[in-house]
Each structure stands twice: as structure tokens, then as C-alpha cells.
Steps between C-alpha positions, in 0.01 A plus 500: 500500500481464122744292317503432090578129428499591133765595286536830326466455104855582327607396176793366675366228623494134378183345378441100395842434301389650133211719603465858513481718754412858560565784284490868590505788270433874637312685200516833648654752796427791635652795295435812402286385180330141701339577856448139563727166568417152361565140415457207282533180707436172303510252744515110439186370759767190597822720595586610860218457768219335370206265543388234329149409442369216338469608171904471501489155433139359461340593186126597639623610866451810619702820406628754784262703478168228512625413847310633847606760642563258796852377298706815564358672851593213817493566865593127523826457445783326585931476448615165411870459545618200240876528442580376126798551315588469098159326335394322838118442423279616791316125579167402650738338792627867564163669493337201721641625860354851440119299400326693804610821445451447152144417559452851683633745255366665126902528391831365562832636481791285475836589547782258382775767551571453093393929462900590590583363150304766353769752621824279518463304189206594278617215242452231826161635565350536137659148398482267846204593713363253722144413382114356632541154419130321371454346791492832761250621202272213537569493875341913491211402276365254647512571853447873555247632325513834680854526420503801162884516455815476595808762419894313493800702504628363189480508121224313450240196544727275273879496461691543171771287659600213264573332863106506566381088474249395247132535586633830720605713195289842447178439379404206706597718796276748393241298375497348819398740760315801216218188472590332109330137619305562772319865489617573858791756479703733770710791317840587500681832554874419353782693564410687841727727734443335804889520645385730745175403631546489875479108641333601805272774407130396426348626133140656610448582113659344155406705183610378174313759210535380174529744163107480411595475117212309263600160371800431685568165637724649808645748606742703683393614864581757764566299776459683851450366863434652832650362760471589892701733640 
């Protein structure tokens, strides 16, 4: 059994409050004079599914595509389910129960619940997201080295929220776990469609394939897992 846990591209969809997202434009269709169909898709790298490398936030860290192939193929992988609600940060004290399993596994999902907004109330989810708070970044870091990423099924590392506390706003959440004082850094796939992952179905295999563009910092990426039957 196969499942995407990414999000189809549409230029629809809400990106970080004031950036773009995709645009679509068909040049040509199949007619009598054109025997061909095709696009032009120009496609922000920080809008719908994507992954953030280092480079995002840390001015010599590695881009998307300078990272292992290890980063995006797992067979380690595990479902973390973290309820939040409107900017809750994910904390170390959350992530601390789930240590051994954490120590086992090359990626982490977690699921606060927050993906429903995406449908019901796209201004909730864009504008209110819960967040990884610095201290589950430096909790990551610095004790699972084998750890490559983890995906959330919400808008993003940080929140825009103006109800996020100081020292948790945006870039120190990102700074915090993509390795801006430390070197040691765990990736982050924002805005994932994990709603209808199965709780008690085991993931044999987690791909996450990135768009192998030069010079990018991150990037969007296909998302699939297979899951037993």
C-alpha cells in the first residue's frame, strides 16, 4: 500500500503570509496546427510541501541538493502523534517520551492534528500554525545523530502568529534545529498531508524526492510512503 503524504502543487494554496506560490500557465494544446501539450510552472521552492535544508537559514549550510542521498530514502521511520492547536510550539518536554524510538529511526513524522485547517479555514492554517519551539530543535541535534528529518503537518518550522513568545518567533525556530550555532542539523518537511496516514499500519519505506534544481537552498518534494497491507 502506497500513500502520498505530500500535497499536490495548486496555485490555490496559501504559502508564508506575503509569499508566492505556484503559477501555472499552459503554452500550448493539442489542435489541428500543435500536436503537443505543455506548461510553464514557476514554482516558489518554499510554497506547498517542501523541505528545508540548511542553507534556509545558515549562511554556509548545505543546499538541498549537497545533502546524501540518505536524507530523502528511510526505512526507519516512525508516526509521532503530538496534538497542538493555534501556535502551540512543539517542546523538548513533548518530544522527550518518544527519546527511544527516536533514537531508532532516520525520520519522524509528527502529527498535531493542525492539517484540517488547511481545508476548513486556510486563513487559520497560513496565519496560526503550531510551531518547533528551540528547545525540541536542540533536543534533535544533539541527541540523535542518525535522526535526517522530520515532516509536521503544518505550515511550517516557525509560526507567523503574533501570539508566538519571544525567543520562539521564526528564525530562532529554524535556526534552531537546520544547525545556525552548532553545525549539527535535522531537516524539516513543512506543510505535509499526513491526515490520513493509518495509526496502526507500519511504514516499511518513506521517500521524500526533492526537485534536483542547481543552487537552491530547498525545495519542494514528492512525498510517498509504503505502508503494509
Amino acid at each position: 500500500m502506497f500513500l502520498f503524504l505530500s500535497h499536490p502543487l495548486d496555485p490555490r494554496d496559501l504559502a508564508w503570509p506575503g509569499e508566492p506560490t505556484v503559477k501555472v500557465r499552459q503554452c500550448t494544446d493539442i489542435t489541428d496546427d500543435c500536436p503537443f501539450c505543455s506548461f510553464i510552472s514557476e514554482v516558489p521552492n518554499h510554497c506547498g510541501t517542501h523541505m528545508d535544508a540548511p542553507r534556509h537559514f545558515v549562511k554556509d549550510g548545505l543546499g538541498i541538493n549537497e545533502l546524501q542521498i540518505e536524507y530523502f530514502c528511510h526505512r526507519d521511520v516512525v508516526l509521532l502523534e503530538i496534538p497542538k492547536g493555534k501556535a502551540e510550539g512543539i517542546t523538548r518536554e513533548d518530544l522527550e517520551p518518544h527519546g527511544n524510538v527516536l533514537s531508532k529511526v532516520t525520520f519522524a513524522l509528527i502529527r498535531t492534528g493542525f492539517e484540517r485547517y488547511r481545508r476548513e479555514n486556510p486563513k487559520v492554517y497560513q496565519n496560526e500554525g503550531p510551531y518547533i519551539a528551540p528547545s525540541a530543535g536542540d533536543y534533535l541535534t544533539d541527541n540523535f545523530p542518525n535522526l535526517k528529518g522530520i515532516g509536521m503537518d503544518f505550515l511550517a518550522i516557525g509560526s507567523p502568529s503574533p501570539a508566538v513568545p519571544r525567543g520562539e518567533l521564526p528564525p530562532d525556530c529554524h535556526r534552531h534545529i537546520l544547525g545556525y550555532f552548532t553545525g549539527r542539523f535535522c531537516t524539516g518537511i513543512e506543510d505535509m498531508h499526513l491526515s490520513e496516514l493509518p495509526r496502526e499500519k507500519k511504514i516499511f519505506r518513506f521517500i521524500n524526492a526533492p526537485l534536483r534544481i542547481v543552487g537552491l537552498d530547498s525545495s519542494q518534494v514528492v512525498c510517498i510512503a509504503e505502508l503494509e497491507d
